[in-house]
C-alpha positions as CSV (number, residue, x, y, z in Angstrom):
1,X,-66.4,-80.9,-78.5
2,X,-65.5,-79.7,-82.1
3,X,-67.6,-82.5,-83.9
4,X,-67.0,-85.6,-84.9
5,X,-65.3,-85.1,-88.2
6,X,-65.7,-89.0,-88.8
7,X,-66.3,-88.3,-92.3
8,X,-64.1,-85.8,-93.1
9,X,-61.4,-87.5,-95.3
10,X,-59.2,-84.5,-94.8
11,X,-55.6,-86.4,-95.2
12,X,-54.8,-85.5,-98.9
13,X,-52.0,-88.0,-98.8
14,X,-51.6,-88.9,-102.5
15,X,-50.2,-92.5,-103.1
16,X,-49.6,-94.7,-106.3
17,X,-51.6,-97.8,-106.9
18,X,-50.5,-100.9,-104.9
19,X,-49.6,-103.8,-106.0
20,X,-52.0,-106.5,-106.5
21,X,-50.9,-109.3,-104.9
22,X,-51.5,-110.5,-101.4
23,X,-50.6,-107.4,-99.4
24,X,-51.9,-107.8,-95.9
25,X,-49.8,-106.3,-92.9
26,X,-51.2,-109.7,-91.2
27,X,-48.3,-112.7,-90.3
28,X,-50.2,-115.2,-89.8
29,X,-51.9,-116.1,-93.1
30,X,-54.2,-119.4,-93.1
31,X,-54.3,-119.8,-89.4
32,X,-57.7,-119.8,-89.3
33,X,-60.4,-121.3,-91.9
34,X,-57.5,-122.2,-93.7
35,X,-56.7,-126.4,-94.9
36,X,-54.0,-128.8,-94.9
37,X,-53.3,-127.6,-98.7
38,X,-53.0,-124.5,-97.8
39,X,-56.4,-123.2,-99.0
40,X,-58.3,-120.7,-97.4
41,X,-62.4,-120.2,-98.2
42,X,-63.8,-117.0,-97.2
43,X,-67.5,-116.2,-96.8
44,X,-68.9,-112.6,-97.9
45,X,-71.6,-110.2,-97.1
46,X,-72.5,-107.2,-98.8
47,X,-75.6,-104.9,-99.9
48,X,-75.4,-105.0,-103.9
49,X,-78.1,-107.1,-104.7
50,X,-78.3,-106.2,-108.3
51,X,-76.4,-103.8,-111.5
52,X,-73.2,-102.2,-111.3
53,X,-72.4,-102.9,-107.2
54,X,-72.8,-106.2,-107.7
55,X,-70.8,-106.8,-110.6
56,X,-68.2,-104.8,-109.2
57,X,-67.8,-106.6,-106.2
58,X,-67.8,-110.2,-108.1
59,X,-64.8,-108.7,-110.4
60,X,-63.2,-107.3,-107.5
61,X,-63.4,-110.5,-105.4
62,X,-62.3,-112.2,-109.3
63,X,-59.4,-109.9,-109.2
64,X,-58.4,-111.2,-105.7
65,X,-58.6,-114.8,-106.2
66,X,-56.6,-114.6,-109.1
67,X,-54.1,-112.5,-107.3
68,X,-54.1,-115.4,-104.3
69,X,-55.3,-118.6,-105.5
70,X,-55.2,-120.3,-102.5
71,X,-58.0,-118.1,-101.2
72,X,-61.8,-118.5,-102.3
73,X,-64.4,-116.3,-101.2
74,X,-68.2,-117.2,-101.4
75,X,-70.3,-114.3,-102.0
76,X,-73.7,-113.4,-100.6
77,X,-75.5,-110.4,-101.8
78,X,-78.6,-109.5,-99.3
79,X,-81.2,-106.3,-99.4
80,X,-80.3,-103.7,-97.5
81,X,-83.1,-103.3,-95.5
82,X,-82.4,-107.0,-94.6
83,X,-79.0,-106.9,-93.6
84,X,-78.6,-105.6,-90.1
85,X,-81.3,-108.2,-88.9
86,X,-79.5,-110.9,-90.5
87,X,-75.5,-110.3,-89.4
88,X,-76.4,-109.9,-86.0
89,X,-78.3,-113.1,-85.8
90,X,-75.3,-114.9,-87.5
91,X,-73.1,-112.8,-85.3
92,X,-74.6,-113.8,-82.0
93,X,-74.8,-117.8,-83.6
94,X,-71.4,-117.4,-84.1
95,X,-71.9,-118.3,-88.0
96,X,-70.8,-115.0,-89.0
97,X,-69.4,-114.4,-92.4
98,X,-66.2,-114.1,-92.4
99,X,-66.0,-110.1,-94.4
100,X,-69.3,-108.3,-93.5
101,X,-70.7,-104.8,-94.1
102,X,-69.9,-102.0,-91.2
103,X,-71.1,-98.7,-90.9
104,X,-69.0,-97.5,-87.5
105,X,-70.8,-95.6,-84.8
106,X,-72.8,-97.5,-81.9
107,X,-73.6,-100.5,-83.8
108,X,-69.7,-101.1,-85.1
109,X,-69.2,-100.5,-81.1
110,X,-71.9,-103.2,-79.6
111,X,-70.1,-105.7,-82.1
112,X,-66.4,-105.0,-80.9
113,X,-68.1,-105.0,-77.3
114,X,-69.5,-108.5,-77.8
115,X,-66.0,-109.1,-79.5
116,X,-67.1,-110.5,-82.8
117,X,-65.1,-108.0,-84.9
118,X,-61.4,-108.8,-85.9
119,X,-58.9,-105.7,-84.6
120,X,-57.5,-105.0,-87.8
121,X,-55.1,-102.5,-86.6
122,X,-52.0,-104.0,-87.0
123,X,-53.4,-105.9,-90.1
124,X,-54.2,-103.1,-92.9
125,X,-51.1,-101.7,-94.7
126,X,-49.3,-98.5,-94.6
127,X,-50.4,-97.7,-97.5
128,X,-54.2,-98.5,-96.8
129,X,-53.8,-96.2,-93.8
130,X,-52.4,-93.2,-96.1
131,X,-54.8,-93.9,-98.6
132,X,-58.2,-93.6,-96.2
133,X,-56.3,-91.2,-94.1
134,X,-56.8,-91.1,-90.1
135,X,-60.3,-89.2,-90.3
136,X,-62.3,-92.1,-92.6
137,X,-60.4,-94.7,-90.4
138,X,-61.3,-93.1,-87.4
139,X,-65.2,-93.6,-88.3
140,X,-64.2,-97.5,-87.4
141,X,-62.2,-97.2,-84.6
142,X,-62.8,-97.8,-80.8
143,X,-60.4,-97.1,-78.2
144,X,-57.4,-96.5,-80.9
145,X,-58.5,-99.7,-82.5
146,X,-59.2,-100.3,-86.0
147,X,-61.9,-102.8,-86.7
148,X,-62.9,-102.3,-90.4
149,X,-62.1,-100.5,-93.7
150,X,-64.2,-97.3,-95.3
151,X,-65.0,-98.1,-98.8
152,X,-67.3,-94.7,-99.4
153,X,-68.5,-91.6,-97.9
154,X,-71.8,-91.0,-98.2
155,X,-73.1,-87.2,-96.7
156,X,-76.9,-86.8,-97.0
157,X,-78.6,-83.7,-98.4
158,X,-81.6,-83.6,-101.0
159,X,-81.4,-84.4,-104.5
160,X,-84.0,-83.4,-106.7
161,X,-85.2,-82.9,-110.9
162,X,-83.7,-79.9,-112.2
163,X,-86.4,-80.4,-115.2
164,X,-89.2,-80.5,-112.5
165,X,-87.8,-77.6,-110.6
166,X,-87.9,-75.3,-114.0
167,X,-91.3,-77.1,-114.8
168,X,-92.3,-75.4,-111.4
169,X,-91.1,-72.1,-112.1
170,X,-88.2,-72.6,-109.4
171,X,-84.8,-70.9,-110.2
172,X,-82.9,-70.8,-106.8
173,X,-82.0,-74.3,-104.9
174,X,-83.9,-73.3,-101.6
175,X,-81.4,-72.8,-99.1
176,X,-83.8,-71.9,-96.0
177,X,-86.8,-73.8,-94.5
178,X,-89.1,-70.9,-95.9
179,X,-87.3,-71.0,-99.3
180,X,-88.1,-74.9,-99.1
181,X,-92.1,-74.6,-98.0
182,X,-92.2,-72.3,-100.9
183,X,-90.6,-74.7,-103.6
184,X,-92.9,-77.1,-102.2
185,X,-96.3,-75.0,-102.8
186,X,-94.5,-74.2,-106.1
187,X,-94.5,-77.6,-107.1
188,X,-97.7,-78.8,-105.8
189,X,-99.6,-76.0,-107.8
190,X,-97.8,-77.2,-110.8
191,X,-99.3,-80.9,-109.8
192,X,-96.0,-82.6,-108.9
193,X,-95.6,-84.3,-105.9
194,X,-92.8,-82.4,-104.3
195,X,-90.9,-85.0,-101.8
196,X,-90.3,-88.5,-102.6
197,X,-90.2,-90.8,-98.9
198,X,-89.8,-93.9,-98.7
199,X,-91.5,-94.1,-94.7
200,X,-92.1,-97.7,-94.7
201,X,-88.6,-98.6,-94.3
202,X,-88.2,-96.2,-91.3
203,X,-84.8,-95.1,-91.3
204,X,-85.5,-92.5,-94.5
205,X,-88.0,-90.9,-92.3
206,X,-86.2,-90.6,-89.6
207,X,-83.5,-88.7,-92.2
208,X,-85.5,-85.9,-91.7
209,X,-85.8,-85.7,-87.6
210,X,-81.9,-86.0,-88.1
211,X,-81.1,-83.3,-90.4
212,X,-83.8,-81.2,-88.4
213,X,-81.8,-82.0,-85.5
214,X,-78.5,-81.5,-87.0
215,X,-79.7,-77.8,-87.5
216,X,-81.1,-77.6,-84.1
217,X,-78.6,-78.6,-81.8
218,X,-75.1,-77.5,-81.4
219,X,-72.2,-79.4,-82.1
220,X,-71.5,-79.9,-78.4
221,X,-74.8,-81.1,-78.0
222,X,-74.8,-83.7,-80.5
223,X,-71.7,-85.4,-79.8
224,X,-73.0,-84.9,-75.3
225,X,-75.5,-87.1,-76.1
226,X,-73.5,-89.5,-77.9
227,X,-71.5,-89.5,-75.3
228,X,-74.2,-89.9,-72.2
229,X,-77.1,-91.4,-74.3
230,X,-79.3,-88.6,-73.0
231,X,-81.5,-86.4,-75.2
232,X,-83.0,-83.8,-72.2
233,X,-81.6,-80.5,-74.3
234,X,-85.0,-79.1,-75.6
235,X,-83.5,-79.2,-79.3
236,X,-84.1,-82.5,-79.9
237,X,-87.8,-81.8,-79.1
238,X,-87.5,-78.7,-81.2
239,X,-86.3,-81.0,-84.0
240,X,-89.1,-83.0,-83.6
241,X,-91.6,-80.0,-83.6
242,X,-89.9,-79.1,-86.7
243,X,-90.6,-82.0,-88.5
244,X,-93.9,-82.3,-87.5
245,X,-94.9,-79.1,-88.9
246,X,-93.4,-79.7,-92.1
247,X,-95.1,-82.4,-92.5
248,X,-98.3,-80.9,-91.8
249,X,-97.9,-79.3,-95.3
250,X,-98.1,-82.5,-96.7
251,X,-95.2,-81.9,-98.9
252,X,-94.6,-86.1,-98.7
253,X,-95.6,-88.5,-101.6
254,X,-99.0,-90.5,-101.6
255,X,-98.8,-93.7,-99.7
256,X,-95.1,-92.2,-98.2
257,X,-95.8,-94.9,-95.3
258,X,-96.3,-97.7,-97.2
259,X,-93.3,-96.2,-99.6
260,X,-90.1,-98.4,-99.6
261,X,-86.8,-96.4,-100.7
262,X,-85.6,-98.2,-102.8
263,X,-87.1,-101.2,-104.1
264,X,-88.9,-100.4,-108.2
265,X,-90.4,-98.0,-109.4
266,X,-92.5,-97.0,-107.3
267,X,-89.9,-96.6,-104.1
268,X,-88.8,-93.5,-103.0
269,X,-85.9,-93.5,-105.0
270,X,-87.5,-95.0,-107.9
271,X,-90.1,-91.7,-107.7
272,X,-87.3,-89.5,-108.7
273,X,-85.8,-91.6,-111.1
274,X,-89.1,-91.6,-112.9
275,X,-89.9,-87.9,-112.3
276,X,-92.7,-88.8,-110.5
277,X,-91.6,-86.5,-107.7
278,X,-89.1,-84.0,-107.4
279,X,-86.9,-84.2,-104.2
280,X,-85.4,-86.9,-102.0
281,X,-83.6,-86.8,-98.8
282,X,-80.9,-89.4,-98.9
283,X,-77.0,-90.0,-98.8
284,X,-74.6,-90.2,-101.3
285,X,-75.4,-93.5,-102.6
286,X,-78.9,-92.2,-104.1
287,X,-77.7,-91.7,-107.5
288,X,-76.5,-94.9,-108.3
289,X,-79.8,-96.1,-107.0
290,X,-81.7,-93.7,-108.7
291,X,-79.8,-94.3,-112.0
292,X,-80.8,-98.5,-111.2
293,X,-84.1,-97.6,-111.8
294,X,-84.7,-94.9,-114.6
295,X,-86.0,-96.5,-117.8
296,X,-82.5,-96.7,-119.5
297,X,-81.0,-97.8,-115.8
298,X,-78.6,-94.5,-116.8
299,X,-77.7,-92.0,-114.3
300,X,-81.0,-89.6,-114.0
301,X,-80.0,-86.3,-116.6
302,X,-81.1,-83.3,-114.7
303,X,-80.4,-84.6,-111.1
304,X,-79.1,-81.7,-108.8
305,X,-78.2,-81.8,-105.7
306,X,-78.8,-79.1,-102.5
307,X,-77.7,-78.9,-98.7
308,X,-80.7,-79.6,-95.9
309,X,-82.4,-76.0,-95.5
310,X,-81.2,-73.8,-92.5
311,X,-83.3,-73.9,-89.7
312,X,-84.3,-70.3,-88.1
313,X,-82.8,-69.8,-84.9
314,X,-80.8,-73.6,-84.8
315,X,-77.6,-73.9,-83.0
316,X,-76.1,-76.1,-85.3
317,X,-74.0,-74.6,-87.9
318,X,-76.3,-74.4,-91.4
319,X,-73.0,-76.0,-93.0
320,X,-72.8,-79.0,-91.0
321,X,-73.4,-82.2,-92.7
322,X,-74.7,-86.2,-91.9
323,X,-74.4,-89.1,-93.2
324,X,-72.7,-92.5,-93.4
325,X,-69.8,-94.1,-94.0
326,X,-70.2,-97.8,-95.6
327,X,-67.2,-100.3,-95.0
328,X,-66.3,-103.5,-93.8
329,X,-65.0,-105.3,-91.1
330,X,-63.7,-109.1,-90.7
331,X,-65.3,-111.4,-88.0
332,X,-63.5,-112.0,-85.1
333,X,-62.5,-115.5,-86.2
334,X,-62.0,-114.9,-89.9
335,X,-58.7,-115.9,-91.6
336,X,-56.0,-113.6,-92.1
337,X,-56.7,-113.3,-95.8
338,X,-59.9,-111.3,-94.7
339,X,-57.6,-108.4,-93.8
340,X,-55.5,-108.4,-96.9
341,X,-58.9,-109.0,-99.0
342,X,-59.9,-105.5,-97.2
343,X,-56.3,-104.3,-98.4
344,X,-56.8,-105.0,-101.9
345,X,-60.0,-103.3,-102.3
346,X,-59.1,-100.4,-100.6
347,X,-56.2,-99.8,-103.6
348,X,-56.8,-96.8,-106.0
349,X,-57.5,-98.5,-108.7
350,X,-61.0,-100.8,-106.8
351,X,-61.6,-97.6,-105.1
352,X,-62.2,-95.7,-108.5
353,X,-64.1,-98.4,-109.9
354,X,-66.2,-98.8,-106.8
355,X,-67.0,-95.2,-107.1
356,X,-68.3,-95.7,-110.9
357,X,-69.9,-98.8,-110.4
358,X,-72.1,-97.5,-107.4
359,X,-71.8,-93.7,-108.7
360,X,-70.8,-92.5,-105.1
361,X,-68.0,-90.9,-103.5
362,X,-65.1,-93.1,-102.7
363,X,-63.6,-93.2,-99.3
364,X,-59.9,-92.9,-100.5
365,X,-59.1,-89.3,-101.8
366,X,-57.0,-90.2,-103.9
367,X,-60.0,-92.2,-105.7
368,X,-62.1,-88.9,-106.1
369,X,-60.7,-87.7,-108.8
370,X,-62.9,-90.3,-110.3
371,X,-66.0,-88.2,-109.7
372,X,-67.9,-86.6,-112.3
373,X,-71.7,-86.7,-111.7
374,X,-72.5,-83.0,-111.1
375,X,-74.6,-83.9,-107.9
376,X,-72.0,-85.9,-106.3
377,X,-69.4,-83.0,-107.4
378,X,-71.6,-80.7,-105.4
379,X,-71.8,-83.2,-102.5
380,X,-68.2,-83.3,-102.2
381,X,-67.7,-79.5,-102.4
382,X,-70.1,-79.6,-99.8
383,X,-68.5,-81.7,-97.4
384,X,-65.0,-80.6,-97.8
385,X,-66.3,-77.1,-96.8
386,X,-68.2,-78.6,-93.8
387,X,-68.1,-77.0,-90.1
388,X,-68.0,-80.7,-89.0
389,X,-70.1,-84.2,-90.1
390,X,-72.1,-86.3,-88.3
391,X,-72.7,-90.1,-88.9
392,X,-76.4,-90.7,-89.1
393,X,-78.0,-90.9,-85.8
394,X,-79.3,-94.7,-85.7
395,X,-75.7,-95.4,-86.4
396,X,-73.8,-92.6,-84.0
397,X,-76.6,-94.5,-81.0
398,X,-76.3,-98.0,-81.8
399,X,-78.7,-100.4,-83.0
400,X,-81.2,-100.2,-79.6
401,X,-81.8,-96.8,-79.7
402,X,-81.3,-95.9,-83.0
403,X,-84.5,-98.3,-83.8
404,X,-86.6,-96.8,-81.2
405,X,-85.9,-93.3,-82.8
406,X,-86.9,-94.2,-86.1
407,X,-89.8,-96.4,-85.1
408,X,-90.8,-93.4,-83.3
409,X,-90.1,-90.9,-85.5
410,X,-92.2,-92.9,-88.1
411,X,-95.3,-92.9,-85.6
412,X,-95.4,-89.6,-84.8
413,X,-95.7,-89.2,-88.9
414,X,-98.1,-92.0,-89.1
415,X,-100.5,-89.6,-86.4
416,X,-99.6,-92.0,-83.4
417,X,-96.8,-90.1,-82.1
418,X,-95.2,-86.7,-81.5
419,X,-92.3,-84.6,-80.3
420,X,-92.3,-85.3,-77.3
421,X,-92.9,-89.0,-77.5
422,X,-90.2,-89.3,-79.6
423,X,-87.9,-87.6,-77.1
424,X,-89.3,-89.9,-74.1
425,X,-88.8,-92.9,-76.8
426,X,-85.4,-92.5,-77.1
427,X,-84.3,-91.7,-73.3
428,X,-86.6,-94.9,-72.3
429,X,-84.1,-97.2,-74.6
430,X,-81.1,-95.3,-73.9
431,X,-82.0,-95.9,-70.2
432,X,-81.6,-100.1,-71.3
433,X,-78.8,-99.7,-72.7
């Protein structure tokens, strides 16, 4: 199999702004949570719980209401690291809220499975369609079904300080696992802690055993496991051994276990933004979070922005890339005007803002022209010149095994693990599933 290219936004499909007014593909408007007067209320869940995102999203949602002023939608901004717990308890109660956040993969699947998710197929607009193109939609489709809308991109790699770097006496991005363990001596005899991880939150951790894997397995490989939920091919232990050795060179921050990503100061994130360390592993939303916590809350000067290191003898091509793709999807039940709420956001004009406000890379193309932090511009050149993209793994392997990888992946870290457990970890709740 030639990857899954669920990232790749390759459809350069160039479109004019939409009009704003109600513009969902949906006929029949109201017929749920809708009232005898013809008003509709909507519920809303999303990740911004502060800055920029969540201003944007209450003037997006503004912009809406005034567009349709029959509809109101209620807005609820949780943490991050609190939201998949809490949708699927609302989903499985059946008090779901009505527009939700989606990140496709295995856990977009188990919610269509347990048909919670609205099949917006027929619902989004031709021009939404050309605007996301087929390969972002595709990232939240099942069986030729559409069940929510991209909003961003968001390919992993590190970011780091260009100051620190120079302070360090590096002068070359490393673009090898030996050109890494080098910068990482480099800065640790120049008394900076090299990599800022934010372990306690688990799935930054597991980042690492995913890029490691990335690099280790072939394509085919990667998306065979997907596929059969099986993780025998010795790369995955290899990707494991990896880590673990890289670790042993303690290039982490102090405390990285007890480190959050991206709560304060002192999260991983926050680390960087303070040049308190020098590198981070994350997607493409790390430097709007980054830039929420520098001093000035201003994007971070001297960020840069490098692929994951080539890994000697991997089979997985050293271009390939992972990472997310944030969107959202309507509840099963949800009123029409969920859809053409989905619609409206997904028009140029909210696409661009959504990519200032949250200083990431928009999923419409025709929105990322909007770009201009050199980091991201590097990400994007990156990615367009990608073999083939990944989503991350806890995503691509649903919610089930995707925990038991990075709960494992954070033992073996923690000294209570190791490659081989993590492998036997993952088959054990694959083998549930």
């Amino acid at each position: 199999m030639k990857a899954r290219k669920t990232l790749a936004v390759a459809a350069a499909v160039v479109v004019g702004a939409m009009g704003l007014a109600a513009c969902g593909g949906g006929d029949d408007s109201g017929s749920n949570g809708g009232s005898s007067d013809g008003k509709v209320e909507l519920t809303f869940w999303h990740n911004s719980t502060t800055g920029d995102g969540k201003a944007y999203w209450e003037d997006t949602v503004a912009a809406f209401e005034e567009a349709n002023p029959n509809v109101t939608i209620t807005i609820q901004s949780i943490q991050n690291e609190d939201m998949d717990g809490k949708l699927q308890t609302a989903l499985n109660s059946g008090d779901a809220p009505d527009i939700f956040m989606a990140r496709g993969g295995g856990k977009l699947a188990d919610v269509v499975e347990a048909g919670q998710a609205m099949d917006l197929t027929d619902k989004l607009t031709d021009e939404t369609k050309s605007a996301l193109g087929e390969a972002s939609l595709s990232a939240f489709s099942i069986d030729g079904k559409v069940y929510g809308v991209p909003t961003a991109v968001l390919p992993g790699g590190l970011y780091y300080s260009k100051d620190l770097f120079e302070q360090a006496g590096i002068t070359e991005t490393p673009t090898t696992m030996d050109e890494l363990n080098d910068a990482v001596d480099k800065l640790k005899a120049a008394g900076i802690q090299p990599i800022a991880l934010g372990a306690k939150d688990a799935w930054p951790a597991a980042h690492w055993y995913y890029f490691f894997a990335l690099r280790e397995c072939s394509a085919d490989t990667m998306a065979q496991a997907a596929a059969d939920m099986s993780f025998d091919d010795e790369c995955w232990t290899k990707a494991g051994q990896d880590l673990q050795d890289f670790a042993g060179t303690e290039p982490f921050n102090n405390g990285f276990l007890t480190t959050s990503a991206q709560q304060g100061a002192g999260s991983s994130a926050g680390l960087v933004a303070n040049h308190q360390a020098a590198m981070e592993l994350m997607g493409a939303w790390d430097p709007g979070v980054i830039a929420s916590l520098t001093p000035d809350q201003k994007p971070l000067a001297d960020l840069g922005w490098f692929p994951f290191p080539a890994v000697d003898g991997g089979e997985g091509d050293p271009s390939a890339m992972m990472g997310g793709v944030d969107g959202f999807s309507c509840y099963v039940d949800a009123p029409a005007e969920c859809a053409d709420f989905l619609n409206f956001a997904a028009q140029k004009e909210y696409q661009e803002n959504y990519a200032t406000a949250f200083v990431t890379l928009p999923a419409s193309k025709d929105a990322q022209g909007v770009v201009t932090d050199p980091a991201l511009k590097d990400v994007l050149t990156a990615y367009n010149d990608a073999a083939y993209v990944s989503v991350w793994l806890d995503t691509l392997f649903g919610q089930n095994v995707g925990n038991a990888l990075n709960t494992s992946v954070v033992d073996m870290l923690a000294g209570n693990g190791s490659p081989d457990a993590i492998v036997e970890t993952v088959n054990a709740a694959a083998a549930k599933e």
